[in-house]
C-alpha positions as CSV (number, residue, x, y, z in Angstrom):
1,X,71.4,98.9,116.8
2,X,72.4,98.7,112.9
3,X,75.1,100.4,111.9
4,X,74.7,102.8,108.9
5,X,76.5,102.9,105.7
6,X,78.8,105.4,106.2
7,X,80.6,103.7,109.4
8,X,80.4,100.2,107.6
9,X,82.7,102.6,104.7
10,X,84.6,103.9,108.0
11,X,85.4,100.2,109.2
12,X,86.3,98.9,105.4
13,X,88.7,102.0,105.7
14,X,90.0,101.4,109.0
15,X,90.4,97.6,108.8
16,X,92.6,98.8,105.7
17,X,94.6,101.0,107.2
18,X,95.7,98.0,109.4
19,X,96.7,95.7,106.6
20,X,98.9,98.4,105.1
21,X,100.5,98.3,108.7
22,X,101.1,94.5,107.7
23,X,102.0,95.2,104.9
24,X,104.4,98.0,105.4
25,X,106.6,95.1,107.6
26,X,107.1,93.7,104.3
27,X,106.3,90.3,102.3
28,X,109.2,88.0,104.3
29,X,107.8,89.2,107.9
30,X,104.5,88.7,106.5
31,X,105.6,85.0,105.2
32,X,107.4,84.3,108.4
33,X,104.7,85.1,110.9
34,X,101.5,83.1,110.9
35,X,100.3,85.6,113.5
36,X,100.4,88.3,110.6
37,X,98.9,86.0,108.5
38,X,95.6,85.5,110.4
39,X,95.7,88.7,111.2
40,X,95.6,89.9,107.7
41,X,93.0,87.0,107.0
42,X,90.7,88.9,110.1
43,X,91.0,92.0,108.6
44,X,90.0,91.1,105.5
45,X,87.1,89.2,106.7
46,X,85.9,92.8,108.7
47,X,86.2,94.5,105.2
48,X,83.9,91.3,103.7
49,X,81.4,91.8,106.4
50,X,81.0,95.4,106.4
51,X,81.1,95.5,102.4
52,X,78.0,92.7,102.9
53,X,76.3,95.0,105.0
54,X,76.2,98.1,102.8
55,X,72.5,98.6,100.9
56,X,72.6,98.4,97.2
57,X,72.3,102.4,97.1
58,X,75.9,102.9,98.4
59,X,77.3,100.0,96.6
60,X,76.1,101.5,93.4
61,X,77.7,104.6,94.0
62,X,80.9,102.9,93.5
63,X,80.0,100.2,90.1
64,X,84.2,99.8,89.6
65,X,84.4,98.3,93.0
66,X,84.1,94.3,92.7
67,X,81.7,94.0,95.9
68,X,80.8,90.0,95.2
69,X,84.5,89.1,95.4
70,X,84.8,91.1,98.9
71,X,81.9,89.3,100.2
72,X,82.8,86.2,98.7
73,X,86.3,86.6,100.3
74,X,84.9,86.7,103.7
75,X,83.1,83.5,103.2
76,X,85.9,81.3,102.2
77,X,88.2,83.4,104.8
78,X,85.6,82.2,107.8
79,X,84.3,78.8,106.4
80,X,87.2,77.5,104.6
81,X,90.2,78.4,106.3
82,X,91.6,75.3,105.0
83,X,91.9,76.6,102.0
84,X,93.5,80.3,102.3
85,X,96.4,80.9,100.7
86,X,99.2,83.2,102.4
87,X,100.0,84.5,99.0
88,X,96.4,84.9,97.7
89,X,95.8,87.0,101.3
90,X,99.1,89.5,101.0
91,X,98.4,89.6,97.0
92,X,94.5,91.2,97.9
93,X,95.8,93.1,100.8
94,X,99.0,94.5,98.8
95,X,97.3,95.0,95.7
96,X,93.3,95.2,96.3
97,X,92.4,96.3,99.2
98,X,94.5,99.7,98.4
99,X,92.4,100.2,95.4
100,X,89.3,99.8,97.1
101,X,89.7,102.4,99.7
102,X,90.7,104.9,96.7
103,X,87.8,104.4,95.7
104,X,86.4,106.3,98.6
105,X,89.0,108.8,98.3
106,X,88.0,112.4,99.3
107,X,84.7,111.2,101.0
108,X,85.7,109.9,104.2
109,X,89.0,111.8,105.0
């Protein structure tokens, strides 16, 4: 059974909420523990997935949101995990990821 847009927006906003509880443990725990690390690289990859999966009707109610890089993000998260960068991943999920779920601020409360 597909899921519909407005869980695949419920997961992007719940996989969100856990980074900020990575986060909120601060950039040393997060450089300290590669347990963190993939964790925050998992997370990120559930955003990239579900962003993938939305239909071009809700991903054009939001044009600010940079949807190619979240995808894109997933990829090299899954298929190049050589090449992630610890300080690439907390930069997104400090900095990004909390703009992205304003951006569905007020609709899914």
């Amino acid at each position: 059974m597909s899921r519909r847009d407005d869980q695949r927006v419920a997961d992007i906003i719940d996989a969100a909420a856990e980074l900020k509880v990575i986060i909120d443990q601060g950039r040393r725990s997060f450089d300290a523990d590669p347990i963190l690390q993939r964790a925050a690289e998992r997370l990120l990859e559930i955003i990239g997935e579900a962003a993938n999966s939305l239909t071009a009707e809700t991903t054009g109610r939001y044009p600010d949101v940079p949807w190619r890089d979240i995808t894109r993000l997933r990829v090299v998260l899954a298929h190049h995990y050589h090449r992630v960068d610890a300080a690439q991943v907390w930069a997104i999920a400090a900095d990004d990821v909390p703009k992205l779920v304003a951006s569905f601020a007020g609709e899914h409360d």
